[in-house]
N, C-alpha and C positions, 0 to 999 in steps of 0.2 A: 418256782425256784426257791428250794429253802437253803440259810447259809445262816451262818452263824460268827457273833463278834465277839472279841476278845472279851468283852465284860460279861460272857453269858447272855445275852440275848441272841434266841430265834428269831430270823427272817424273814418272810414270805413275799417274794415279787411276785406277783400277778403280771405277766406279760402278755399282749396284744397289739399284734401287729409293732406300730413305733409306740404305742403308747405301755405305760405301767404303771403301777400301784403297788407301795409300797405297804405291810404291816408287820406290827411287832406281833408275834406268836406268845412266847413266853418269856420272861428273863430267871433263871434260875441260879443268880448270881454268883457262879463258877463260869471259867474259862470253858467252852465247851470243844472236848480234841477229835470228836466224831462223832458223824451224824450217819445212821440206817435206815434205810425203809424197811419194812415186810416187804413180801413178794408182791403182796395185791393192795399196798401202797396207803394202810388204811391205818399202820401204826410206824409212829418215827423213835427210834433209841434213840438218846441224845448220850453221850458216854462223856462225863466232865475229866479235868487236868487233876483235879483230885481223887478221882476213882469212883466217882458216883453214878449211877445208870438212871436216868430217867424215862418216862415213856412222854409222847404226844401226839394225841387222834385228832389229826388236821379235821376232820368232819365234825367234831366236836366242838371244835374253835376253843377249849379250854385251858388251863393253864399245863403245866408238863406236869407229872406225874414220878416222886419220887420211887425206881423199882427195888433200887439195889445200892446199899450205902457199903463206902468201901471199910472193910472191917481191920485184918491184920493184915493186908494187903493189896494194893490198888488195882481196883480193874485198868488194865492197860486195856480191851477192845472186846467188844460185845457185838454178835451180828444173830440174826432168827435160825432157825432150823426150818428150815423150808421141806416140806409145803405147808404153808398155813403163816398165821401169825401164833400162834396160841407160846411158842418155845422160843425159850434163846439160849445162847453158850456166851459164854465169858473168859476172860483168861486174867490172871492178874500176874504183874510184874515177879511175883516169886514163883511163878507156873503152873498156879491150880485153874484148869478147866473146870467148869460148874453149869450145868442143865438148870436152867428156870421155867419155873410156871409163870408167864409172863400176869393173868392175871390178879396173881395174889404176890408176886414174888418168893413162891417157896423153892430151895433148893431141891432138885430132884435127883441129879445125881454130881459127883465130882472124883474128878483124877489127879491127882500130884504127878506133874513131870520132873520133878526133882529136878528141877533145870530153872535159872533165873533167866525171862524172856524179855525180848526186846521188842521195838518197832524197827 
């Protein structure tokens, strides 16, 4: 189970049976407002209260991975393009969708919906 606290730190409960084991993952000292898996569970978005997208490869155990810093406007929610991990979509609060190469974070493509978006 990963979850996430107000002050930006990642979770991980290890549960078994009654028993469990808590750890800190990463803290990326922003609020974090949602958390994605890929489909085959190998990479986690972390999407901050500020607009910033990071990555984290629980197999790696290493720290989160800054992807995507919010520029003139905040990422409000970030999820993969399945199938794979390799892509993700974004949206930010003023309505531009944006295609990432989740490796390197390059822009691949993007659309203006002329529309201010909510949750």
């Amino acid at each position: 189970l990963y979850f996430s606290a107000q002050e930006g730190i990642l979770f991980f409960y290890h549960i078994k049976d009654l028993q469990y084991e808590m750890k800190i993952c990463a803290d990326i000292l922003q609020p974090i407002s949602s958390l994605v898996f890929s489909p085959d569970y190998t990479v986690l978005l972390l999407v901050t209260d500020q607009g910033t997208v990071y990555t984290y490869r629980p197999a790696h155990s290493g720290e989160a991975v800054k992807l995507l810093d919010a520029c003139s406007s905040c990422f409000l929610a970030a999820d993969f393009l399945t199938p794979g991990d390799k892509y993700c979509v974004s949206v930010t609060i003023s309505g531009e969708v944006q295609v990432w190469f989740l490796e390197d974070g390059t822009c691949l493509s993007k659309l203006n919906l002329d529309i201010e978006v909510h949750v």
